[in-house]
NUPATI-238429 format. One record per residue: z negated, x, y of N, C-alpha, C in turn. Coordinates in nm, 2 decimals. Example, Ala and Ser with C-alpha at 12.3 -4.5 7.8 and 13.67 -1.06 7.14 Angstrom:
NUPATI-238429
{site {-0.78, 1.32, -0.57}, {-0.78, 1.23, -0.45}, {-0.78, 1.32, -0.33}},
{site {-0.71, 1.28, -0.22}, {-0.71, 1.37, -0.11}, {-0.79, 1.29, 0.00}},
END
This chain:
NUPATI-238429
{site {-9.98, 11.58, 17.30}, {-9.93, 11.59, 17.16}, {-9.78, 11.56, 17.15}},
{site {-9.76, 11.45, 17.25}, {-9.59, 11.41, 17.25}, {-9.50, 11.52, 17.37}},
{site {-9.41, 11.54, 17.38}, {-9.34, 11.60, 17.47}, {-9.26, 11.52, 17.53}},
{site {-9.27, 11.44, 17.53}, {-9.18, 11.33, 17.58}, {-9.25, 11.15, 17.56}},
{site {-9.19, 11.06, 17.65}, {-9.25, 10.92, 17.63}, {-9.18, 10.88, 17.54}},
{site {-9.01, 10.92, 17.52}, {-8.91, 10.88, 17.39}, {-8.95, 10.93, 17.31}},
{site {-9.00, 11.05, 17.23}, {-9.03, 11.07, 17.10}, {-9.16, 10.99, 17.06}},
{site {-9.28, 10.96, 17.17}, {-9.38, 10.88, 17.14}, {-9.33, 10.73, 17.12}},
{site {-9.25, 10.71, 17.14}, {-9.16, 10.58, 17.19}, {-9.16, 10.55, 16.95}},
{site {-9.07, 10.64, 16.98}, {-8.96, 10.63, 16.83}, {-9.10, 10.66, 16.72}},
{site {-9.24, 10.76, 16.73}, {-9.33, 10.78, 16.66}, {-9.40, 10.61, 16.61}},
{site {-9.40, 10.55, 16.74}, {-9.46, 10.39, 16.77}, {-9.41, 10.32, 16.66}},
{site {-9.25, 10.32, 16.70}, {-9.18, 10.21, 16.66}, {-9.19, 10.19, 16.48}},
{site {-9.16, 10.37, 16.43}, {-9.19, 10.43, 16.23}, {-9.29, 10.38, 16.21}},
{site {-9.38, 10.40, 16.31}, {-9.53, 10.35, 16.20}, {-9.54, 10.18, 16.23}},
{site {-9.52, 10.09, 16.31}, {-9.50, 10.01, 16.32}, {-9.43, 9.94, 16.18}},
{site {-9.32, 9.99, 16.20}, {-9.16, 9.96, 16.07}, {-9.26, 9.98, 15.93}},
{site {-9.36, 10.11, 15.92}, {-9.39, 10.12, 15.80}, {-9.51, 10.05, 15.74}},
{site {-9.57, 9.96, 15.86}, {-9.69, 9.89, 15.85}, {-9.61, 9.75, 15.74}},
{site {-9.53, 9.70, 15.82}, {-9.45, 9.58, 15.83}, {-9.38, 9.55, 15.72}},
{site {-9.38, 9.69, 15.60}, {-9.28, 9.72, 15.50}, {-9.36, 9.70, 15.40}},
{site {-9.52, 9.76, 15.48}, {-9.61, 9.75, 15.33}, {-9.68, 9.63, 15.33}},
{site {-9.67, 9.58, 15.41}, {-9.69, 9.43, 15.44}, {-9.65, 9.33, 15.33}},
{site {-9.54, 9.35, 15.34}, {-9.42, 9.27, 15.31}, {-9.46, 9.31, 15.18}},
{site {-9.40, 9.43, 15.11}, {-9.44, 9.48, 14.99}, {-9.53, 9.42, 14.91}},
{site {-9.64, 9.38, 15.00}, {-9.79, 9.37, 14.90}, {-9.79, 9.25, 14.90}},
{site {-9.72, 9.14, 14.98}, {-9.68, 9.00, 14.97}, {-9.60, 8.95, 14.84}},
{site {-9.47, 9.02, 14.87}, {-9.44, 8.99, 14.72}, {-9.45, 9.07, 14.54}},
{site {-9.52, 9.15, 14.62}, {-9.62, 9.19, 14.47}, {-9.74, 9.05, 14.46}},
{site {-9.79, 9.01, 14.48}, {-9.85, 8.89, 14.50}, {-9.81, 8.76, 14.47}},
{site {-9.70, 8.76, 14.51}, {-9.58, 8.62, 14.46}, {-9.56, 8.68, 14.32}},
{site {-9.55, 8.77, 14.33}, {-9.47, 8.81, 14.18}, {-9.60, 8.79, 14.08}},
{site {-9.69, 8.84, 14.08}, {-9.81, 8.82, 14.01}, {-9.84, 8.71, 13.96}},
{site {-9.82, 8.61, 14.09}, {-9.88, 8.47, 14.06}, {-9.82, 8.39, 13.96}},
{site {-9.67, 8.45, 13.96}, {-9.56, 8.36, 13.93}, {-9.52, 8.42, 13.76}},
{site {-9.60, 8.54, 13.76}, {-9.57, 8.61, 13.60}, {-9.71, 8.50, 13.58}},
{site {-9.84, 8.53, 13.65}, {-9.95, 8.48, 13.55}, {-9.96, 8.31, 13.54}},
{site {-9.85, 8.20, 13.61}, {-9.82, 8.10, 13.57}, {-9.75, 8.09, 13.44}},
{site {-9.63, 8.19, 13.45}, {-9.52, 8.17, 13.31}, {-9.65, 8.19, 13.19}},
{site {-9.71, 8.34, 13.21}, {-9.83, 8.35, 13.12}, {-9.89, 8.21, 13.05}},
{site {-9.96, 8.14, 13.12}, {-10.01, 8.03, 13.13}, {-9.93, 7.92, 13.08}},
{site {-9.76, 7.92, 13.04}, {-9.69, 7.82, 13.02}, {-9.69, 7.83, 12.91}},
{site {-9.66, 7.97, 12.89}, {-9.67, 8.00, 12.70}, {-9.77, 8.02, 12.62}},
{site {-9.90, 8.01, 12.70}, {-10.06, 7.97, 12.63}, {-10.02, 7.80, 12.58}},
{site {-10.01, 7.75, 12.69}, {-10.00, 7.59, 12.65}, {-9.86, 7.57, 12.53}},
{site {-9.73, 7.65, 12.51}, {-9.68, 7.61, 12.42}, {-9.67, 7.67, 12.34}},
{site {-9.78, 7.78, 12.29}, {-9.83, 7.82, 12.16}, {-9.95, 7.80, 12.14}},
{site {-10.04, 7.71, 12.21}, {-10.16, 7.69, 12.16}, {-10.26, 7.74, 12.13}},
{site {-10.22, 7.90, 12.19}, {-10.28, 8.04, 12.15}, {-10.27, 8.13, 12.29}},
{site {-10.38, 8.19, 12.27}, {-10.34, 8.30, 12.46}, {-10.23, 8.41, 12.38}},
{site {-10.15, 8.46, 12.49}, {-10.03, 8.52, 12.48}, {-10.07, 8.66, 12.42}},
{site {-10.20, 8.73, 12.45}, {-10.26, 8.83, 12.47}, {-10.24, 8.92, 12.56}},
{site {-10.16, 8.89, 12.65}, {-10.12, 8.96, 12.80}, {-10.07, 9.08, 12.76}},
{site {-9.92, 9.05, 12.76}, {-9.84, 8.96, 12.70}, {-9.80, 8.91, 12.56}},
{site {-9.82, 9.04, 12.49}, {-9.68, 9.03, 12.39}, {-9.74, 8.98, 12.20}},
{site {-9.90, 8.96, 12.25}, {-9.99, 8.90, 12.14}, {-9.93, 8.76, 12.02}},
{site {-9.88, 8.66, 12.14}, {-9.80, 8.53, 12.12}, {-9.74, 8.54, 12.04}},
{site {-9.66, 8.45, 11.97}, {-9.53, 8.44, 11.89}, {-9.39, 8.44, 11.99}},
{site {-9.42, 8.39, 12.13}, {-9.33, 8.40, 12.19}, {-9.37, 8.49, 12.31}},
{site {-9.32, 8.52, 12.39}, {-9.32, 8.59, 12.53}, {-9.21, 8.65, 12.60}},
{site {-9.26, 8.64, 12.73}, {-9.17, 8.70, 12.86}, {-9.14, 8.86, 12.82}},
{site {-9.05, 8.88, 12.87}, {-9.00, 9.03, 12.92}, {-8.90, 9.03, 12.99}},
{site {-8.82, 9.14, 13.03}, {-8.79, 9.16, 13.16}, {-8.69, 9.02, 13.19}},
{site {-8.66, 8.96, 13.29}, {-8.60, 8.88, 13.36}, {-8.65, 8.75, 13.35}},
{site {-8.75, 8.73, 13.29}, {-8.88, 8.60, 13.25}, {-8.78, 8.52, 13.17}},
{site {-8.69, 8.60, 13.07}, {-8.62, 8.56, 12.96}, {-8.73, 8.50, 12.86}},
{site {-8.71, 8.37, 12.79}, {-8.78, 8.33, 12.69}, {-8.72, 8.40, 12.56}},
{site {-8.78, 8.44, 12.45}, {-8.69, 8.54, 12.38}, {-8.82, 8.50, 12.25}},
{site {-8.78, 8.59, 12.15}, {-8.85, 8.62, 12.07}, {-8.91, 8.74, 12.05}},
{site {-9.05, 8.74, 11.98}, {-9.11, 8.84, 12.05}, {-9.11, 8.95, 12.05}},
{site {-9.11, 9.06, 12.14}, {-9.07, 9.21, 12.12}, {-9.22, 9.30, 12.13}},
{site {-9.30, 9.39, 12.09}, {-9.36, 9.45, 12.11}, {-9.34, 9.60, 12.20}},
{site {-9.39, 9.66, 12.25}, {-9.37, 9.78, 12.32}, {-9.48, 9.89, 12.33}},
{site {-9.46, 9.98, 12.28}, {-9.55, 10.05, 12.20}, {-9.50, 10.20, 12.25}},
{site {-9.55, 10.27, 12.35}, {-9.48, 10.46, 12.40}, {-9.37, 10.41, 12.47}},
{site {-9.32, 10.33, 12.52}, {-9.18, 10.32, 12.60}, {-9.08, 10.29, 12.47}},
{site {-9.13, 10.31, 12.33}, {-9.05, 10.22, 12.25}, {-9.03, 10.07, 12.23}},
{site {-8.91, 10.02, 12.19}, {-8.92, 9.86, 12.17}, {-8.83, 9.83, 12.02}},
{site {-8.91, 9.73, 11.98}, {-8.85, 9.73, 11.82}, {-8.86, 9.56, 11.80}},
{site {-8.78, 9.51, 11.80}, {-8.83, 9.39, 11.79}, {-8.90, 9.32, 11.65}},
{site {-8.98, 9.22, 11.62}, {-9.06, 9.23, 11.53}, {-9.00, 9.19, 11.43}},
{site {-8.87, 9.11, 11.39}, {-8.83, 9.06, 11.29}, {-8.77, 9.17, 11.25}},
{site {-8.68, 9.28, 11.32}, {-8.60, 9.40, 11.28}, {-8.76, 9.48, 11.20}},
{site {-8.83, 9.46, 11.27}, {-8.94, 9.60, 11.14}, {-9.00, 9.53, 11.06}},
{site {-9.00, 9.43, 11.03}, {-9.03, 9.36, 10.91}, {-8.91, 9.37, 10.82}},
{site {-8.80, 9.34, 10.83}, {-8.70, 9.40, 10.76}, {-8.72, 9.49, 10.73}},
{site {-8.72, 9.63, 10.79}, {-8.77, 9.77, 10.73}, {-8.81, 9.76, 10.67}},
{site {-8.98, 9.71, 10.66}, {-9.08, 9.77, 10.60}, {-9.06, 9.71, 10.52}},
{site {-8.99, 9.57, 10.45}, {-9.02, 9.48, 10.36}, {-8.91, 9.59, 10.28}},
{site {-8.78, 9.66, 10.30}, {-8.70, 9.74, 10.26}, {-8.78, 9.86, 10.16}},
{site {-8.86, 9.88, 10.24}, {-8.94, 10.03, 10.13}, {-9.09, 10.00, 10.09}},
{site {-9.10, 9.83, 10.06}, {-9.20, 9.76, 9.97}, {-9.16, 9.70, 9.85}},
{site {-9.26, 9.75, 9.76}, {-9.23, 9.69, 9.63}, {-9.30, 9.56, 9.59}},
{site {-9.37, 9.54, 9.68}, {-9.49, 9.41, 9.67}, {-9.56, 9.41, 9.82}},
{site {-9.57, 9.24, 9.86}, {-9.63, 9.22, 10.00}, {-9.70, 9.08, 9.91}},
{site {-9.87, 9.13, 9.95}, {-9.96, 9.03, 9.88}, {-10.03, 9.03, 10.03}},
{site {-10.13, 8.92, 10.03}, {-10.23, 8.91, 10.12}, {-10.34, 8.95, 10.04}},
{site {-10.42, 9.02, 10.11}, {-10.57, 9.09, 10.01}, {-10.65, 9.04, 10.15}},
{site {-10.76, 9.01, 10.10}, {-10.85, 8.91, 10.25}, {-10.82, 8.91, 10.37}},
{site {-10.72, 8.82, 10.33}, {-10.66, 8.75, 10.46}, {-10.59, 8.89, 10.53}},
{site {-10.54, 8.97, 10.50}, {-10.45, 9.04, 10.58}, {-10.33, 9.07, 10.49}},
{site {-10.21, 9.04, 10.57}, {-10.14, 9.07, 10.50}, {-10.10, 9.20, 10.49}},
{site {-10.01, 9.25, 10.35}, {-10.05, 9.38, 10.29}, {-9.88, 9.45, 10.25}},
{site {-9.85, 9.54, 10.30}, {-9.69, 9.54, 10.25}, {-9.74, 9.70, 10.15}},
{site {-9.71, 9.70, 10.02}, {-9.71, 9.79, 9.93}, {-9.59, 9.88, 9.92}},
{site {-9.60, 9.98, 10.00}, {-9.50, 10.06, 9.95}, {-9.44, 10.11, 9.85}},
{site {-9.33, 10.14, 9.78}, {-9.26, 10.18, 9.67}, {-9.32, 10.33, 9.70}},
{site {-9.37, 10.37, 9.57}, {-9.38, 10.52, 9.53}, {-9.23, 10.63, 9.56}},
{site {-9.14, 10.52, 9.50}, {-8.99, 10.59, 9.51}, {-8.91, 10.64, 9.65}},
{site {-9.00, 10.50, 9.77}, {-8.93, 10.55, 9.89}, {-9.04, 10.60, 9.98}},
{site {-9.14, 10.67, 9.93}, {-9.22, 10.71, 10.04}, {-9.18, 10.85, 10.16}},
{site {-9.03, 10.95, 10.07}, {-8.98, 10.99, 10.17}, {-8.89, 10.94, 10.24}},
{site {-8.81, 10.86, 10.24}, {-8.77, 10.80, 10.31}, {-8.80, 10.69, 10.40}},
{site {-8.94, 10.68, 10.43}, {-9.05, 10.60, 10.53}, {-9.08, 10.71, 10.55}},
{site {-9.09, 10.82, 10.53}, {-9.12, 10.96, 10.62}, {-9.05, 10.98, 10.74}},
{site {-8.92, 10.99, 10.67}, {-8.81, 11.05, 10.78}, {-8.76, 10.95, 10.87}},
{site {-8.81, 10.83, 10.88}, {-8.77, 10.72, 10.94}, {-8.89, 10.69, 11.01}},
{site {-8.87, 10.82, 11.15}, {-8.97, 10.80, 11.24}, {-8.96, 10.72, 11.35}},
{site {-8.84, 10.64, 11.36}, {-8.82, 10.57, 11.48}, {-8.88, 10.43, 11.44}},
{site {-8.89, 10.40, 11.26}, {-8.98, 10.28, 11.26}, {-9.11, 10.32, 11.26}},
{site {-9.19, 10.43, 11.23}, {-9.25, 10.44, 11.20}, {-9.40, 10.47, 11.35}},
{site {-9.26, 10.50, 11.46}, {-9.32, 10.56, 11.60}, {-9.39, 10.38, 11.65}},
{site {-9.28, 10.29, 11.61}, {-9.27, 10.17, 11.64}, {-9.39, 10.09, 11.55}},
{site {-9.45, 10.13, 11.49}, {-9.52, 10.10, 11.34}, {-9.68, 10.09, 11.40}},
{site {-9.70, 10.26, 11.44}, {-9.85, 10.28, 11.46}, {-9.84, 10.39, 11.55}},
{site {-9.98, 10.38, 11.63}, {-9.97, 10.52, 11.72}, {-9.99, 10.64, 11.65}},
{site {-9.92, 10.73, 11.75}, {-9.86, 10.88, 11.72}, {-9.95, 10.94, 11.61}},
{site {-10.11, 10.94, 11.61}, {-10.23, 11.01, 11.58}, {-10.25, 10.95, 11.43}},
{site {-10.18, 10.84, 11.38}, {-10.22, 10.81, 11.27}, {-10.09, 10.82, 11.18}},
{site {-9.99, 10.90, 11.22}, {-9.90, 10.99, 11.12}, {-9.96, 11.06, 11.02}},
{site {-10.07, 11.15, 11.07}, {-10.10, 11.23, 10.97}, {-10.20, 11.13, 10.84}},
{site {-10.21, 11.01, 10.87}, {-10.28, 10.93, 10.81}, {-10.14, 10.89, 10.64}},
{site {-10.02, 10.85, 10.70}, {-9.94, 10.85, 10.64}, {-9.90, 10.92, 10.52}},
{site {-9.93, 11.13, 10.61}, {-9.91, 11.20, 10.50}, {-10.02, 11.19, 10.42}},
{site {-10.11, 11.19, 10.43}, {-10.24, 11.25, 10.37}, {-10.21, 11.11, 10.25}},
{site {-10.19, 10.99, 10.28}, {-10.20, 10.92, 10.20}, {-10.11, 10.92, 10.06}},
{site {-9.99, 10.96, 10.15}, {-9.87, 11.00, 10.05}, {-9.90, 11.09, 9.91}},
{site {-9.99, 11.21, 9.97}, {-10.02, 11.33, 9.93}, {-10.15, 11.28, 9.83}},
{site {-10.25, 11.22, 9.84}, {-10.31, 11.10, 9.76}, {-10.24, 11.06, 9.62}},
{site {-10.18, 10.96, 9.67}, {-10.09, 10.84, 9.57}, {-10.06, 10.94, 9.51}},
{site {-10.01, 11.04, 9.51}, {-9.89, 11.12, 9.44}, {-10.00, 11.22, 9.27}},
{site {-10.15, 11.17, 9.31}, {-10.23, 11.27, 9.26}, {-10.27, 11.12, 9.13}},
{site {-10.26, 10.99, 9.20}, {-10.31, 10.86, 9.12}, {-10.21, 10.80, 9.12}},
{site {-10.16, 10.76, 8.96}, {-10.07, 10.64, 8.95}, {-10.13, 10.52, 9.00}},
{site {-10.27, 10.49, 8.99}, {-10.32, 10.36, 9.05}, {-10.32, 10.32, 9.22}},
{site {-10.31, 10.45, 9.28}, {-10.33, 10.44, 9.46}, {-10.19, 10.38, 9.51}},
{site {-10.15, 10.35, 9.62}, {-10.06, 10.33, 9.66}, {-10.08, 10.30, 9.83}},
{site {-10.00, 10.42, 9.90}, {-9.94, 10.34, 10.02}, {-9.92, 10.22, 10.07}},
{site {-9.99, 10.20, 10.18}, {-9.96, 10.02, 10.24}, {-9.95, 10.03, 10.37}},
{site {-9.89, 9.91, 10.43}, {-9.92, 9.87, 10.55}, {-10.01, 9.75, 10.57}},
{site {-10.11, 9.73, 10.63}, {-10.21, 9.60, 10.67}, {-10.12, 9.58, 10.78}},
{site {-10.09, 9.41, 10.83}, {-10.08, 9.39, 10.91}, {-10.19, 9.28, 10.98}},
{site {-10.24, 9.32, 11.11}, {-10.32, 9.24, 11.19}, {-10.22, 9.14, 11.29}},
{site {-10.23, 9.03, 11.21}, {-10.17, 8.98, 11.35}, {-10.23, 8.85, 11.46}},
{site {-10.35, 8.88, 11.42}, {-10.48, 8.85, 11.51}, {-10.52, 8.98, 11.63}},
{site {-10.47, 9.07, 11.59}, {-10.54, 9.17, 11.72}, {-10.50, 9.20, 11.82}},
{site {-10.56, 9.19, 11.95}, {-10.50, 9.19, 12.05}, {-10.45, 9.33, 12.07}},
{site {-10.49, 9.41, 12.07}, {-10.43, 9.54, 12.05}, {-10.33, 9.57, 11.99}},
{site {-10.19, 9.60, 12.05}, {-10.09, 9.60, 11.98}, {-10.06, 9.70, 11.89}},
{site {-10.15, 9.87, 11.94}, {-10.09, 9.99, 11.89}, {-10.18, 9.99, 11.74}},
{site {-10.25, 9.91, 11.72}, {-10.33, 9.89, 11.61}, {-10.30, 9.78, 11.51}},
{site {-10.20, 9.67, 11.55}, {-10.16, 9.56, 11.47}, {-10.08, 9.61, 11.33}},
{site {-10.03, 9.72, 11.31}, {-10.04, 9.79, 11.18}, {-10.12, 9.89, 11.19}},
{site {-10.14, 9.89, 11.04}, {-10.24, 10.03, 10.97}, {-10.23, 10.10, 10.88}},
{site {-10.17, 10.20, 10.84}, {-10.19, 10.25, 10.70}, {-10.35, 10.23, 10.61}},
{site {-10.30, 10.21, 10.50}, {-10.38, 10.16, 10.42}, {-10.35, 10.24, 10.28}},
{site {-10.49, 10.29, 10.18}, {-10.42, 10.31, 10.04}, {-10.46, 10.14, 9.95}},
{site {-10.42, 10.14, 9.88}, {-10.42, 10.05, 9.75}, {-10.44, 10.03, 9.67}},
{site {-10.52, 10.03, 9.59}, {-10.55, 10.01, 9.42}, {-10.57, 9.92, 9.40}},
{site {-10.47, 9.95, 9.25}, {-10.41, 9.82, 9.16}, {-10.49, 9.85, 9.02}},
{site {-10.52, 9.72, 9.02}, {-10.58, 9.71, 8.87}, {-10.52, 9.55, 8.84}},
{site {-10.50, 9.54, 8.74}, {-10.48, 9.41, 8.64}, {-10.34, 9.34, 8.77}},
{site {-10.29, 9.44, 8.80}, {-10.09, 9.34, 8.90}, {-10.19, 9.29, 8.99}},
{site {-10.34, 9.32, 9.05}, {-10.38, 9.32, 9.20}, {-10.44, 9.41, 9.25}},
{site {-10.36, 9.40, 9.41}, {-10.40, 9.54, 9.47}, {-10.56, 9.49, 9.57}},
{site {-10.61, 9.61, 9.60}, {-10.71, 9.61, 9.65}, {-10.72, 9.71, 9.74}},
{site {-10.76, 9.71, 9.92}, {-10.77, 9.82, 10.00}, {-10.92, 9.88, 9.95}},
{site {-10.87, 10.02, 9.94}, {-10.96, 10.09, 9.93}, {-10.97, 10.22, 10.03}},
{site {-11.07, 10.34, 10.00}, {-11.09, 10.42, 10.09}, {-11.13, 10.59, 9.99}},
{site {-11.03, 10.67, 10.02}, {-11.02, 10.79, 9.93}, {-11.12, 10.89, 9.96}},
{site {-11.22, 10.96, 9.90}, {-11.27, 11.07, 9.92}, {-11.30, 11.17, 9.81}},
{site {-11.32, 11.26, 9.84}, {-11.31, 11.35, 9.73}, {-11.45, 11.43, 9.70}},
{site {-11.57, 11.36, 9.75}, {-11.68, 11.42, 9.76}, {-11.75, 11.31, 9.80}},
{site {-11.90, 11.30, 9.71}, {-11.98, 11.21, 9.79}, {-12.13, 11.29, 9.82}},
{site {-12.22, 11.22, 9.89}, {-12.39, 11.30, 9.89}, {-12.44, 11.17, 9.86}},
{site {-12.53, 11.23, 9.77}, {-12.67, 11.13, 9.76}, {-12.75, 11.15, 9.89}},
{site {-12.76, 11.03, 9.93}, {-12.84, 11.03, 10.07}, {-13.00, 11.05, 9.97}},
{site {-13.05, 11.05, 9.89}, {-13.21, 11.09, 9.89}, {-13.18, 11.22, 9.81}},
{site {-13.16, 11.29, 9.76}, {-13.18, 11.44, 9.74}, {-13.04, 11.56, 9.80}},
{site {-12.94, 11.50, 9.86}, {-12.83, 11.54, 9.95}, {-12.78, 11.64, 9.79}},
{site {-12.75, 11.57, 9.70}, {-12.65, 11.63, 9.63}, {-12.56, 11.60, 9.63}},
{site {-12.40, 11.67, 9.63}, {-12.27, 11.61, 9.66}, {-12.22, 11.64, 9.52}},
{site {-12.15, 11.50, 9.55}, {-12.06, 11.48, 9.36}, {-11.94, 11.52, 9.43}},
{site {-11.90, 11.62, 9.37}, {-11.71, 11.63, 9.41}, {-11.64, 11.60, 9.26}},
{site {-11.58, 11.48, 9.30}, {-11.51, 11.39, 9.23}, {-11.42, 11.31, 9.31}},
{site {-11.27, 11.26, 9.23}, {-11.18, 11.15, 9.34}, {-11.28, 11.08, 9.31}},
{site {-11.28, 10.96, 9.43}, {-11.38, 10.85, 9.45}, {-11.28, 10.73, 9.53}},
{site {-11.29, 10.65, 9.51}, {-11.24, 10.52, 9.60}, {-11.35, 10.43, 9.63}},
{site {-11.40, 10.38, 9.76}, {-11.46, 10.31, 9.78}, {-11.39, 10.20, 9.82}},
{site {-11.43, 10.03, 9.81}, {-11.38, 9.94, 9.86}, {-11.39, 9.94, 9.99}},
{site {-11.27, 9.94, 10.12}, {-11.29, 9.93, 10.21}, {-11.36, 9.79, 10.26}},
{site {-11.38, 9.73, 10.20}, {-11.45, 9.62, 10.28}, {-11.63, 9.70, 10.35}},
{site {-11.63, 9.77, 10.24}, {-11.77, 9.83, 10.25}, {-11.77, 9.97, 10.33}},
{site {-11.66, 10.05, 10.31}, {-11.63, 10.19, 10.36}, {-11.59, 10.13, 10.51}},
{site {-11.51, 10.06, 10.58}, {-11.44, 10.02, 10.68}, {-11.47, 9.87, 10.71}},
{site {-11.55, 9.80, 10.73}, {-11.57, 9.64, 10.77}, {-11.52, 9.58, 10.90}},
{site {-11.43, 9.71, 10.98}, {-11.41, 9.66, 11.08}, {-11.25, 9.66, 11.06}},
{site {-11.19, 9.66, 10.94}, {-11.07, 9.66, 10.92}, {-11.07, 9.50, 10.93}},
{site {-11.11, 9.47, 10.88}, {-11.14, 9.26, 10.91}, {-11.19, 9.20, 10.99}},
{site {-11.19, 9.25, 11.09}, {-11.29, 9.17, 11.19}, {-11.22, 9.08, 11.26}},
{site {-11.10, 9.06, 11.24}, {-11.05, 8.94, 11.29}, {-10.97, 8.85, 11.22}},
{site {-11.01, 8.84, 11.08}, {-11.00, 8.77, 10.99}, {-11.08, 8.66, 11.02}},
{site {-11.04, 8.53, 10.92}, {-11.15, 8.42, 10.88}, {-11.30, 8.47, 10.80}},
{site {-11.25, 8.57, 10.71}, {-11.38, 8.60, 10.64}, {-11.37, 8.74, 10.71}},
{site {-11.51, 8.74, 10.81}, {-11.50, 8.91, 10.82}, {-11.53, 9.02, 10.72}},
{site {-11.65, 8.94, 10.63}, {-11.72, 9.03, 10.54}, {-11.65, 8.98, 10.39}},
{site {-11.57, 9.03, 10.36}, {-11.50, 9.03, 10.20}, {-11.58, 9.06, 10.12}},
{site {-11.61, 8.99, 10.04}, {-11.69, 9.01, 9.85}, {-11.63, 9.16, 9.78}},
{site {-11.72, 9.23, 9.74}, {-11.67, 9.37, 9.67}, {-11.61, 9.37, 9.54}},
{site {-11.47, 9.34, 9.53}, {-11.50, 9.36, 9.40}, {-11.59, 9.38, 9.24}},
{site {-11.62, 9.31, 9.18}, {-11.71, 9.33, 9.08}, {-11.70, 9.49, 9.00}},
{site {-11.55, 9.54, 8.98}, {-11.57, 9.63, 8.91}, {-11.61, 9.79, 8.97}},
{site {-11.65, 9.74, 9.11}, {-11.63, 9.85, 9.15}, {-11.84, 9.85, 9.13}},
{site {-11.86, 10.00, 9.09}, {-12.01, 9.94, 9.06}, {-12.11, 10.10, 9.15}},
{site {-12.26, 10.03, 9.15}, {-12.30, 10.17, 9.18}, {-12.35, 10.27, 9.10}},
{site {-12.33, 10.39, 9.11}, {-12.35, 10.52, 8.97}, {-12.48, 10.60, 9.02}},
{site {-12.52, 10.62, 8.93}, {-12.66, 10.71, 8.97}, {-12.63, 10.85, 8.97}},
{site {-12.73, 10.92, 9.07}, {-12.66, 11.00, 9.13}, {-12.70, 11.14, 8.99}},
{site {-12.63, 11.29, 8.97}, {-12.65, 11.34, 8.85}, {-12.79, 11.43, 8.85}},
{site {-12.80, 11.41, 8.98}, {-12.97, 11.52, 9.00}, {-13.07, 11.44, 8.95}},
{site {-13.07, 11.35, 9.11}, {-13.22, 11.24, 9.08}, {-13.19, 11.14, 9.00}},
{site {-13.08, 11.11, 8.99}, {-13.06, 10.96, 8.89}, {-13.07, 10.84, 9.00}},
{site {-13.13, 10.83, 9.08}, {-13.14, 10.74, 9.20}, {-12.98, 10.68, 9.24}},
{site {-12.98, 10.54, 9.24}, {-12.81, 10.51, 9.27}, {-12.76, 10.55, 9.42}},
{site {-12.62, 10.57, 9.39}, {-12.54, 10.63, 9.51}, {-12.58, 10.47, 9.60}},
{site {-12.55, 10.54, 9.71}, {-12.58, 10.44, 9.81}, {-12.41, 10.26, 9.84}},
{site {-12.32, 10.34, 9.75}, {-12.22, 10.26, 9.78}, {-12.15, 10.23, 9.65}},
{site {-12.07, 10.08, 9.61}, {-12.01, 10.06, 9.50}, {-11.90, 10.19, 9.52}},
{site {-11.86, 10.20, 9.39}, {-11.74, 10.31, 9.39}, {-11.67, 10.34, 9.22}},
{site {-11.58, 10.42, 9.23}, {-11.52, 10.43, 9.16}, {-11.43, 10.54, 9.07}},
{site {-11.54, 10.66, 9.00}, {-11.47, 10.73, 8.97}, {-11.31, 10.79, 8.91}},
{site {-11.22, 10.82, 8.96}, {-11.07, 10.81, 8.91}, {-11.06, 10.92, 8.84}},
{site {-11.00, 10.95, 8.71}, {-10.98, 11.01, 8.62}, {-10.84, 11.10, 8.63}},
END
């Protein structure tokens, strides 16, 4: 195979060299590990909270095991979290807590300009729930009472989900998450009412709270259930016809 004892010589020595490199390699990948998942472990103990590996915490590591404030990282984007709370608090006309999450209400006036301002917005939520944005926009625009929101989770370990577009309805200066459709079925004679409809998300979506104190939110009283127009039998969910 060799033509020589020097080329088998020099074949020896490369794979040798390349054993020794990965060696090494995989040693301080190892140090390095141990020594990120101690810092990890420093900043469990001085927030009293797990970090969420990593960037869950109030505080955390990033590059140079700089202590910092916290940055999230989201597509190879980074936004730091005080900077987009500024934003968003910028193109809100009201930030209420509705069960236990807090709620930033968009201004009707600046919803195109939260459009075009995709660099907070890329930094906001994942890519797939843009079109969640328009559709909602396109909503509001049909009901003075609906309105754009952002939920913030800041229980979830999941970062690309710790915002959410949300719609809103306001009745009596409080808002309420709710959930838009434009068609309902009676589940016992499958007749469909096409009418706007808002259902309370606590009931349409329950897993929007799941990491709240109260996972299961009380329905609103005014939201009630309607019999359906065939069999008269009630719709299966509180709701709320909009006019």
């Amino acid at each position: 195979m060799f033509p020589s004892a020097a080329l088998y010589f020099i074949y020896l020595k490369n794979t040798i060299s390349c054993i020794s490199l990965a060696r090494a390699s995989k040693q301080r990948f190892h140090a390095l590990c141990k020594k990120y998942c101690l810092a990890l472990n420093g900043l469990d103990n001085w927030n009293r909270n797990r970090t969420r590996f990593a960037f869950g915490g109030k505080m955390c590591y990033i590059w140079g095991n700089k202590l910092t404030d916290r940055w999230e990282m989201l597509g190879g984007a980074c936004m730091k979290l005080t900077d987009r709370l500024k934003q968003i608090e910028k193109y809100s006309s009201a930030i209420c807590c509705i069960d236990d999450i807090e709620t930033y209400i968009i201004s009707p006036e600046h919803y195109s300009f939260l459009i075009e301002n995709q660099e907070l917005l890329e930094n906001l939520i994942p890519s797939w729930a843009m079109d969640w944005v328009i559709r909602y926009v396109q909503v509001t625009k049909k009901f003075d009472a609906l309105y754009l929101a952002f939920g913030h989770h800041k229980n979830r370990a999941v970062l690309s989900f710790e915002w959410e577009p949300v719609l809103c309805y306001e009745k009596e200066n409080t808002f309420f998450h709710v959930r838009y459709r434009d068609s309902w079925m009676c589940r016992n004679c499958r007749y469909v009412l096409y009418a706007p409809i808002i259902i309370p998300l606590c009931e349409a979506d329950p897993g929007f709270y799941y990491e709240t104190k109260n996972r299961f939110p009380d329905i609103p009283p005014f939201f009630q259930k309607v019999p359906c127009p065939k069999c008269s039998s009630l719709l299966q969910n509180h709701l709320i016809i909009l006019e």
